[in-house]
C-alpha atoms as an extended CHARMM CRD file, in Angstrom:
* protein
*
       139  EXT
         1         1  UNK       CA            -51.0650000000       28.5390000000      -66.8370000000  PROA      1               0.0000000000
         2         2  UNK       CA            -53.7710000000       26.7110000000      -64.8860000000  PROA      2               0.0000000000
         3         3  UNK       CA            -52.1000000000       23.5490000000      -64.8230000000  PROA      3               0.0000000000
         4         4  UNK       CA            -48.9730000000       25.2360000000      -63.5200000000  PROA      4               0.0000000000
         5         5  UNK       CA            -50.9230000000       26.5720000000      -60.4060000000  PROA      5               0.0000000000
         6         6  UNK       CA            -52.4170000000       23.1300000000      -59.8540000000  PROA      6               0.0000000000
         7         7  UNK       CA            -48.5150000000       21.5840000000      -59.7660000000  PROA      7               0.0000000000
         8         8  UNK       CA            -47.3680000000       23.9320000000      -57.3860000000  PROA      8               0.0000000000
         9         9  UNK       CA            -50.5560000000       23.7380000000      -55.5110000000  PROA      9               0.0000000000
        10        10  UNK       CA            -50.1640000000       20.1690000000      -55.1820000000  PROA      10              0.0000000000
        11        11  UNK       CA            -45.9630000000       20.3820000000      -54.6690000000  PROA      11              0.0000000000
        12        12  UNK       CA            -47.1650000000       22.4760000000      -51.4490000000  PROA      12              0.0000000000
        13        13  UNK       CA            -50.4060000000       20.2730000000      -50.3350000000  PROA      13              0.0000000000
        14        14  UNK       CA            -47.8870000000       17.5720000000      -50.2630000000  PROA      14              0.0000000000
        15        15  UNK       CA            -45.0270000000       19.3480000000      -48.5280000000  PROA      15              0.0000000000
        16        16  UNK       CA            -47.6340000000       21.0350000000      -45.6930000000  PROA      16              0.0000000000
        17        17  UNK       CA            -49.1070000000       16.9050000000      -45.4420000000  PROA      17              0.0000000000
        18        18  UNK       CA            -46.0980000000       15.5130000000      -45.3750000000  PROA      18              0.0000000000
        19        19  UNK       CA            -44.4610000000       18.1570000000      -42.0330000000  PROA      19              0.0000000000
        20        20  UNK       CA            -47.8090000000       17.6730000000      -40.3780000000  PROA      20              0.0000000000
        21        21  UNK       CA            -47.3490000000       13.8230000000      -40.6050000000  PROA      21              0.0000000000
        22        22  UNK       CA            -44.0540000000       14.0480000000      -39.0260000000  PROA      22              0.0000000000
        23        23  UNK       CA            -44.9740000000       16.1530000000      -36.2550000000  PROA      23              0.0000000000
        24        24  UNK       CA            -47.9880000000       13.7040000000      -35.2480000000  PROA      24              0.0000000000
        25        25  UNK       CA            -45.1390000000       11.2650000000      -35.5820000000  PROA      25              0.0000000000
        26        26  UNK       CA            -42.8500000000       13.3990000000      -33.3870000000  PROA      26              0.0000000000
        27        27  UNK       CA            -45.4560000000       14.3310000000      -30.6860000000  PROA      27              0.0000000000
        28        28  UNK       CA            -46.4810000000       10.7590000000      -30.6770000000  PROA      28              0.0000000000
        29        29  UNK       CA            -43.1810000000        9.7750000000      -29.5740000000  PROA      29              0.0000000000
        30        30  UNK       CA            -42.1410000000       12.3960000000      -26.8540000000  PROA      30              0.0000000000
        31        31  UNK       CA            -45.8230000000       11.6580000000      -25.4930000000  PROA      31              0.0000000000
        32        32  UNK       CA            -45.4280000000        7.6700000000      -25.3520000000  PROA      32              0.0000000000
        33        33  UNK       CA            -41.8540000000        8.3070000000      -24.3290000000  PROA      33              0.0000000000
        34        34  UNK       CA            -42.5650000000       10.0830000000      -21.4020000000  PROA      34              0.0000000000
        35        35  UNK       CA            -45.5030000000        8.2060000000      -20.5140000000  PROA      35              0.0000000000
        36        36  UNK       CA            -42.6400000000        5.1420000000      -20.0170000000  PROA      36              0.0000000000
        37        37  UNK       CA            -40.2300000000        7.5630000000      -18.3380000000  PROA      37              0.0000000000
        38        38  UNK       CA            -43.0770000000        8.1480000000      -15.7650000000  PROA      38              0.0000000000
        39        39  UNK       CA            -43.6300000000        4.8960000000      -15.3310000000  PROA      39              0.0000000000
        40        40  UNK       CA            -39.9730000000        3.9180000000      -14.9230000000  PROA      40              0.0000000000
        41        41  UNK       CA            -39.8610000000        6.9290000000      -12.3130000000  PROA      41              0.0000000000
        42        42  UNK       CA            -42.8220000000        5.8830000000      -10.4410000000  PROA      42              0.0000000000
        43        43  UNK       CA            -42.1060000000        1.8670000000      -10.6740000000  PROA      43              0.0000000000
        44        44  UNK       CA            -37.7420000000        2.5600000000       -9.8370000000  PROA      44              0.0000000000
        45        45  UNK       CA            -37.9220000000        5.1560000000       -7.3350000000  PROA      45              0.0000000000
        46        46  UNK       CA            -41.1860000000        5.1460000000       -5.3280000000  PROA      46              0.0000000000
        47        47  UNK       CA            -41.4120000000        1.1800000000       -5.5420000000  PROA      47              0.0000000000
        48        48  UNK       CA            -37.6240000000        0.4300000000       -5.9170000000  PROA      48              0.0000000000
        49        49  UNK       CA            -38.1190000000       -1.8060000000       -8.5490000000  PROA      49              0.0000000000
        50        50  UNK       CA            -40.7240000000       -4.0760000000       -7.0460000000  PROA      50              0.0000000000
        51        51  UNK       CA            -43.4960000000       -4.9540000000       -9.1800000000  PROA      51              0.0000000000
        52        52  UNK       CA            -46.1890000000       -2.9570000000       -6.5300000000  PROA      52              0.0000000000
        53        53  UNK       CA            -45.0420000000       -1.2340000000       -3.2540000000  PROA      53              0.0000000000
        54        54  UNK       CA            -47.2680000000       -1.0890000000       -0.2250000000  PROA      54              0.0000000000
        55        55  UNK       CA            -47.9030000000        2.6350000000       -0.0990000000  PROA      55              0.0000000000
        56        56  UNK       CA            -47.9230000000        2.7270000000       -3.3050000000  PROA      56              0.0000000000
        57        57  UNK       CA            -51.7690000000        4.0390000000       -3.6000000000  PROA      57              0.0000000000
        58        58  UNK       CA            -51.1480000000        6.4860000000       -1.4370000000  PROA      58              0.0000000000
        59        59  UNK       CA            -48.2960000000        7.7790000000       -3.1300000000  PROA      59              0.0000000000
        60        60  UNK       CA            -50.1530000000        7.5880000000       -6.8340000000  PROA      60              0.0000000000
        61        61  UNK       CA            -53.4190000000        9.6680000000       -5.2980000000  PROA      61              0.0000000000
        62        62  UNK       CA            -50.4100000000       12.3850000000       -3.7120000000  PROA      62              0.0000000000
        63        63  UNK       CA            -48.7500000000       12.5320000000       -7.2920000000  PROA      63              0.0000000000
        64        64  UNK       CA            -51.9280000000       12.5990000000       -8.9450000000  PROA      64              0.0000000000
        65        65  UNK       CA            -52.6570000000       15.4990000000       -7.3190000000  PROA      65              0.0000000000
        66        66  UNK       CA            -50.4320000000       17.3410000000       -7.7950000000  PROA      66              0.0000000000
        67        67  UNK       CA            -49.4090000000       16.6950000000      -11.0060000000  PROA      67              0.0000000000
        68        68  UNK       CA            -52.9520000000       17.4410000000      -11.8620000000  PROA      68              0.0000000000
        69        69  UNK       CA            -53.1410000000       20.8040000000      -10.6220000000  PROA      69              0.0000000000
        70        70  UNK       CA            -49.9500000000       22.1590000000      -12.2230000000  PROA      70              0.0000000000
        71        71  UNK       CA            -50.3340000000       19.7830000000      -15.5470000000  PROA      71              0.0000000000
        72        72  UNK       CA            -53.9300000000       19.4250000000      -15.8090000000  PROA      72              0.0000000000
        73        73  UNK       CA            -55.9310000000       16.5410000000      -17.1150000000  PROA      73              0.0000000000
        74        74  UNK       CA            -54.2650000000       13.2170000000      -18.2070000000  PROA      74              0.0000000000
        75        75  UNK       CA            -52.4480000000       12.4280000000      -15.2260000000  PROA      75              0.0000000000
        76        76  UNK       CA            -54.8100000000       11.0580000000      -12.6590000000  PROA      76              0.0000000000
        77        77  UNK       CA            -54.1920000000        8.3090000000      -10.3320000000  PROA      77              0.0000000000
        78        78  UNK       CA            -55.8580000000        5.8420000000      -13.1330000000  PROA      78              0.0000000000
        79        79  UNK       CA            -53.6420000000        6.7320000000      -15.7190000000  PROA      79              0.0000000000
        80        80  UNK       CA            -50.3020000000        6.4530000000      -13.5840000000  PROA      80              0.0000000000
        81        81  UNK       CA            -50.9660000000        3.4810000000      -13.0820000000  PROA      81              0.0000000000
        82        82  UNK       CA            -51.6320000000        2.3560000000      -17.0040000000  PROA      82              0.0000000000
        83        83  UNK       CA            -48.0740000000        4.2410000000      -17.2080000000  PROA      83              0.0000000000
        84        84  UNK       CA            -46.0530000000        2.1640000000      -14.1960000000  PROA      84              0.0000000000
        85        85  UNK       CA            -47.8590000000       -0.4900000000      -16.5090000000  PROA      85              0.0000000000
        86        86  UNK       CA            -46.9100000000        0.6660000000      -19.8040000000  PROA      86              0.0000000000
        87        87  UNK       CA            -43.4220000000        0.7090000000      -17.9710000000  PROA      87              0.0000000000
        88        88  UNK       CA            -43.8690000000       -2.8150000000      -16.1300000000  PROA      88              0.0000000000
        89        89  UNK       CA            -44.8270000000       -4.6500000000      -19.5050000000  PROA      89              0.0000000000
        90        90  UNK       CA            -41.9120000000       -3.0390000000      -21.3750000000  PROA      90              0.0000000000
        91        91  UNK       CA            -38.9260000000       -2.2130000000      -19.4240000000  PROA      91              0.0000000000
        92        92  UNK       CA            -36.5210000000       -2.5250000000      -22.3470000000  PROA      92              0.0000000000
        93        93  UNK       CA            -36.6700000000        1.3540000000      -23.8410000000  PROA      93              0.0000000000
        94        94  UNK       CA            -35.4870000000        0.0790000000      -27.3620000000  PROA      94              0.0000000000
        95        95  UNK       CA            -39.0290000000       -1.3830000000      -27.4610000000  PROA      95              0.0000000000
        96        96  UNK       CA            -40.0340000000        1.7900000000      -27.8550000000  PROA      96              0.0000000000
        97        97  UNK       CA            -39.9620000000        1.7670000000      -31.7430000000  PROA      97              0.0000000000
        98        98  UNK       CA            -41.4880000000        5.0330000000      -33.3870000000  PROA      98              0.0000000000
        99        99  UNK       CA            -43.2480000000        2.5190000000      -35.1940000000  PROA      99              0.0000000000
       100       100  UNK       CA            -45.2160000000        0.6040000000      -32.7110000000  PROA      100             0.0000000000
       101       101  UNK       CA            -45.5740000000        3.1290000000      -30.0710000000  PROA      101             0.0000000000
       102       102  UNK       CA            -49.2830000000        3.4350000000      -30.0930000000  PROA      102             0.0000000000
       103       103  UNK       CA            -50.0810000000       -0.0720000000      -30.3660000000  PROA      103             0.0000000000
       104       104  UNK       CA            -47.5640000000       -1.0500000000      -27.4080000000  PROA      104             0.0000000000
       105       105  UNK       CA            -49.2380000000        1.8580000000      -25.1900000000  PROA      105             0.0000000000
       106       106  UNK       CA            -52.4370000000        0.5790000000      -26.2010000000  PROA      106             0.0000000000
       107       107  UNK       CA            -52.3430000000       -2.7770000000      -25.6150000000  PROA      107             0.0000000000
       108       108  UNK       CA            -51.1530000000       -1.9440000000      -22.0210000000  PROA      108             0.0000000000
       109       109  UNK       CA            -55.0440000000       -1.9280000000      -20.9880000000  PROA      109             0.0000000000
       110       110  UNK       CA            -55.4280000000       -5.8870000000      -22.4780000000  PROA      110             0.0000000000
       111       111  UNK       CA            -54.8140000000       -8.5550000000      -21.1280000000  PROA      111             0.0000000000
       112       112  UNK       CA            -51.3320000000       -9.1330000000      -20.0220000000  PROA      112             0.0000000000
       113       113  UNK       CA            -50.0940000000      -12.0340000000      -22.0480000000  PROA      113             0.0000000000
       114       114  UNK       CA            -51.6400000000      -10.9540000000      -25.6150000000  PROA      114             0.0000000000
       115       115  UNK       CA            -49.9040000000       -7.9250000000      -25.7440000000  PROA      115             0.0000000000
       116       116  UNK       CA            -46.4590000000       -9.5740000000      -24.6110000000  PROA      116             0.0000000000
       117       117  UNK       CA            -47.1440000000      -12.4030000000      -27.6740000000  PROA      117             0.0000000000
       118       118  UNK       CA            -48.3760000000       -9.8610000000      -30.4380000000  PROA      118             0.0000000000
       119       119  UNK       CA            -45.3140000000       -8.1580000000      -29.3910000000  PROA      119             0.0000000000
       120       120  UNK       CA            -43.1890000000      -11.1170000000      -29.7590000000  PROA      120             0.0000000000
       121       121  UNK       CA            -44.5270000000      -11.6740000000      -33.2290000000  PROA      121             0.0000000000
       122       122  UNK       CA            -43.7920000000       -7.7660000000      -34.3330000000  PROA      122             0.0000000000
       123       123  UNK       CA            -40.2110000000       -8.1780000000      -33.1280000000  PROA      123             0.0000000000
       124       124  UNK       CA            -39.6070000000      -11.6550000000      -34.6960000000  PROA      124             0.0000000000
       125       125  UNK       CA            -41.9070000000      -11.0440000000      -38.4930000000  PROA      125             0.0000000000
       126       126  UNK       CA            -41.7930000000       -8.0870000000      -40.8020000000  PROA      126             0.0000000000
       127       127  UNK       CA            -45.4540000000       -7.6350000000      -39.7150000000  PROA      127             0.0000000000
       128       128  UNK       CA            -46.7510000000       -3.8470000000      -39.6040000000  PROA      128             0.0000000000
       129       129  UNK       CA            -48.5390000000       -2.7770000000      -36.9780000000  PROA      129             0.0000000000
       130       130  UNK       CA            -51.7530000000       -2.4070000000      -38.9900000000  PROA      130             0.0000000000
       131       131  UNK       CA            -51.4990000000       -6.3490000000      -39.3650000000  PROA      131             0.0000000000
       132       132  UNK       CA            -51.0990000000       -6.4230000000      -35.3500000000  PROA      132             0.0000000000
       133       133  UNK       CA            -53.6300000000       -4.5620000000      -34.6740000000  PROA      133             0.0000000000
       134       134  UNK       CA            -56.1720000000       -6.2290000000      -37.0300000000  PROA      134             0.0000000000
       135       135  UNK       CA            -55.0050000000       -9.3470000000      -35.0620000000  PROA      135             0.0000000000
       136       136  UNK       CA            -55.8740000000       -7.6850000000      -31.7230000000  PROA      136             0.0000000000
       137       137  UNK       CA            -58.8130000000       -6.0270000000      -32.2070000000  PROA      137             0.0000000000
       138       138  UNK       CA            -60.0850000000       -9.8770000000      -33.0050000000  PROA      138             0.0000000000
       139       139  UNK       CA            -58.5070000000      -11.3030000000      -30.3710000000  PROA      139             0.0000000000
C-alpha cells in the first residue's frame, strides 16, 4: 500500500515539475519576445531604422518615464537601450529560438562581435546552449 502512495506521489511530483518547467519556458519566451518587439519599435519607428537617431536620448528618458510609472521597474532608459540592442544585434525574429533565448538576450551586454560568433557557431553545430555558454563565460 505504501509503495502505491509513493508511485502516485511521484506520477504527480513529476507532472506538477514538468507544467512548472514549461511555464518558465513559456514566460521566458513572451518576456525575451517582447523585449525584441520593443526594441524593433523603438529602433523602426522612433529611429526609422537607423542604427542611433539624434534625439534619440531624449526620446528613451520620455519613454522611460512613462513606461515606468504605468509598468513599473524594468523599463528604464538603461534597459531600452540593452532592448533596441537586443533588437540591433538580432533583427532576424527566427533567431529567437525558445532554446537560446536567454543566452542571445544575455550576451547583448558583451562585447559585440563574441556574441554574433558564438551565435554563428549555435546556428551552424548541434551545440546546446550549456556548451555556449561554458564557452562564454571563458571568453
Amino acid at each position: 500500500m505504501r509503495q502505491r502512495v509513493e508511485q502516485l506521489y511521484d506520477s504527480i511530483k513529476l507532472i506538477l515539475s514538468t507544467a512548472r518547467q514549461r511555464a518558465y519556458a513559456a514566460v521566458n519566451f513572451a518576456l525575451v519576445e517582447s523585449n525584441w518587439l520593443i526594441g524593433q519599435s523603438i529602433v523602426e519607428h522612433e529611429q526609422h531604422g537607423e542604427a542611433r537617431a539624434e534625439y534619440g536620448k531624449r526620446v528613451l528618458k520620455e519613454l522611460a518615464v512613462r513606461l515606468s510609472a504605468e509598468f513599473g521597474k524594468g523599463l528604464d532608459e538603461r534597459e531600452l537601450r540593452k532592448m533596441r540592442q537586443f533588437y540591433t544585434m538580432f533583427k532576424v525574429r527566427d533567431t529567437l529560438r525558445p532554446e537560446l533565448l536567454w543566452f542571445l538576450f544575455l550576451v547583448t551586454t558583451k562585447l559585440m562581435f563574441v556574441p554574433i560568433l558564438l551565435t554563428s557557431i549555435l546556428a551552424t553545430t548541434r551545440w546546446r546552449c550549456s556548451h555556449a555558454s561554458v564557452l562564454y563565460s571563458n571568453w
